[in-house]
N, C-alpha and C positions, 0 to 999 in steps of 0.2 A: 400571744408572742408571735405568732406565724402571721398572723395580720401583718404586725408590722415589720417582719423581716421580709415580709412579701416581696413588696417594690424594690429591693436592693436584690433577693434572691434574682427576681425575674430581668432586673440591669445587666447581672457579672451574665446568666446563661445565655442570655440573647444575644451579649455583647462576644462570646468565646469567638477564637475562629472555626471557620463552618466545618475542618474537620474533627473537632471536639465535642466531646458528648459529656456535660455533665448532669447524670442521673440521680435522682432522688427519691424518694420510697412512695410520691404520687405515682405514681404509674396503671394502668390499664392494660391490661392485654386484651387483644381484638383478633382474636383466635375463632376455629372452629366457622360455621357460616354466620353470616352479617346477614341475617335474615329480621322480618321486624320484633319477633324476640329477641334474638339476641342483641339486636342496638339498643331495645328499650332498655336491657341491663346494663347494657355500657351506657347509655344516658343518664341512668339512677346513677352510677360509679359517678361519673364527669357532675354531677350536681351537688353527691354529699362530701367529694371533694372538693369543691367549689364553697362551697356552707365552710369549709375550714379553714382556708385561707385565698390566697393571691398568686402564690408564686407557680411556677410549669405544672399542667399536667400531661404525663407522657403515657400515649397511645403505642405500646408494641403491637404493630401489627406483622400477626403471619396469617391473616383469613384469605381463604382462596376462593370460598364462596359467600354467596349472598343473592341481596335481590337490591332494587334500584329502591325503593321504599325504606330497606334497613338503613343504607349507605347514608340515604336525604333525611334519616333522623337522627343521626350523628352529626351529619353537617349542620341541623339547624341546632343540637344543642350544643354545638363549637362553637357558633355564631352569638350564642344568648348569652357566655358565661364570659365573664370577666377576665379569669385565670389564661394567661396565657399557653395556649398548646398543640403540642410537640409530638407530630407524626415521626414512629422511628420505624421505616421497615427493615427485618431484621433478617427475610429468607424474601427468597422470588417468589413474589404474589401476583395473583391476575383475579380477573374479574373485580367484586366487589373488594377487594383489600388493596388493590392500584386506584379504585375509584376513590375512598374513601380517605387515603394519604392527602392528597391536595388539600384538602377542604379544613386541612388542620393551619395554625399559623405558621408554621416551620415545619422539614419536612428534612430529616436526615436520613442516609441507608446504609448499609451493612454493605461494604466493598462485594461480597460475595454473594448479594443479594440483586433484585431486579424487579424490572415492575410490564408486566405484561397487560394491556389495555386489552380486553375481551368484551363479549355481549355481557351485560347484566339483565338477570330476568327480574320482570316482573312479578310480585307476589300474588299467588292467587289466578291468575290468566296464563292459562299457556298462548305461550307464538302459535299462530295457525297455521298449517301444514301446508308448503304450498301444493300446488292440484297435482297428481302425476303424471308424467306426459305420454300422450300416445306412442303406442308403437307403432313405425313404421306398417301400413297396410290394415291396420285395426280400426273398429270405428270406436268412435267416440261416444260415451255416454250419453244415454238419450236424457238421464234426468240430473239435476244437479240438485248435491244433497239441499236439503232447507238447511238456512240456519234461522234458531230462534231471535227475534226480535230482543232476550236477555242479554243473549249473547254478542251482539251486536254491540250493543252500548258497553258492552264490558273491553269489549277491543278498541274501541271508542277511547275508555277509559284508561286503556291500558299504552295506546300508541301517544295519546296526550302526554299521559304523566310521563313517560320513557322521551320522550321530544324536550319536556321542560329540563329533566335529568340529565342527557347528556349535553345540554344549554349550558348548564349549571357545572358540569364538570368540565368544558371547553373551556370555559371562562376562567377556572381555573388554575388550568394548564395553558393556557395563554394560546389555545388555535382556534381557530373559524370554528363554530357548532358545524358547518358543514361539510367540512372537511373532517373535523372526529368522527362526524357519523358518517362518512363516505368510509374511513378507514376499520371501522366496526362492523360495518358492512359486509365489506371483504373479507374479513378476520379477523381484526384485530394486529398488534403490532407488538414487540417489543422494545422496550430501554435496557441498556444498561445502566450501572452507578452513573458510569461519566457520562452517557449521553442525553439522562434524565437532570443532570447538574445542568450540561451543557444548554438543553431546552427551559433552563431555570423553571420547571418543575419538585425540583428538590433546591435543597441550600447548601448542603450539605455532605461529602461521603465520611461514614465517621472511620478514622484512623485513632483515635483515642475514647475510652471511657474512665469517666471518675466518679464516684455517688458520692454525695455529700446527704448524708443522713440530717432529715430538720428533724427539729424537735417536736414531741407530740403535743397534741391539742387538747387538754383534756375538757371534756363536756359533762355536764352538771345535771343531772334530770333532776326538776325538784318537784314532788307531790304536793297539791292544794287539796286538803280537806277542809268542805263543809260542814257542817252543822247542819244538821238534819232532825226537824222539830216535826212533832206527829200532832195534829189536832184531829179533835170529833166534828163532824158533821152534823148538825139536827137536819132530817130529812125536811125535804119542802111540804110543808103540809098544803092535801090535795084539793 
């Protein structure tokens, strides 16, 4: 049944005006940090809602934290699923819960809400410290620390992935990668609702919610027994 109310569900929502929000009982919350556990469980959610039918699934996000790895496994399971869906951010989010809004197909906010662009870290690597600087009249370290040859490839690894990540989130948001990472750089920025609408970022500020409850799916497990026959063996004679 939800098959086919699908495509007409996902017509009337997409078609509303952008300050309406009509919600219905797919939804996700994307709470707490957006680290690679936690996307994988939002990944599982976004798939076995996806196995049920066609029509929106809605992402509430209020996540503040996270890492660039969580963020880029939600986007690629947005990207795989049929189901069209619906970033709704609902309080002021920064870091990984401003990254991860874009990356959805539609992207509505909460008037009273906002989206703060910050650094997203890397999982697993820390940013490296930069050197301290002399003080005036002191000298200067005669040795400088080693770093391991592991460690190396891991910031290697780490400057990469984070390079392709805000590539991927510029693009999004429709600015030069160079220029987002220039602004990351220096801190970070905020949006408001209207100037996040205005940078067509979002689609949307919502001033109206309505839920239209679908109907449910029910699913069938059904058990296959075999037949399970026992014969003897005559040994191999030696």
């Amino acid at each position: 049944m939800l098959r086919t109310l699908g495509p007409l569900l996902i017509a009337l929502t997409l078609s509303l005006p952008a300050h309406a929000l009509e919600l219905t009982q797919r939804q996700i919350p994307v709470s707490g940090s957006l680290n690679v556990a936690g996307a994988a469980k939002i990944a599982d959610k976004i798939l076995d809602l996806e196995s049920a039918g066609t029509a929106p699934i809605y992402l509430i996000i209020t996540a503040t934290e996270g890492t660039a790895q969580g963020v880029l496994l939600v986007a690629d399971t947005i990207q795989s699923v049929q189901s069209p869906v619906v970033a709704v951010v609902v309080t002021q989010v920064h870091g990984a819960g401003s990254a991860v809004a874009p990356f959805a197909d539609r992207v509505v906010i909460y008037p009273s809400a906002g989206m703060v662009f910050t650094e997203v870290p890397y999982e697993g690597v820390k940013k490296p410290e930069p050197p301290k600087p002399v003080a005036d009249g002191a000298e200067a370290p005669k040795e400088v620390p080693k770093v391991e040859p592991g460690e190396v490839l891991l910031q290697k690894a780490r400057t990469s992935f984070l390079d392709r990540f805000w590539e991927r989130v510029a693009h999004r948001i429709h600015w030069k990668s160079q220029t987002l990472h220039a602004r990351i750089e220096e801190g970070g920025f905020i949006l408001t609702p209207e100037e996040a609408l205005e940078q067509k970022i979002v689609d949307g500020v919502v001033d109206r919610i309505t839920l239209l409850r679908l109907p449910e799916v029910k699913r069938e497990l059904k058990t296959v027994v075999t037949e399970k026959k026992e014969r003897t063996v005559a040994p191999k004679p030696e």
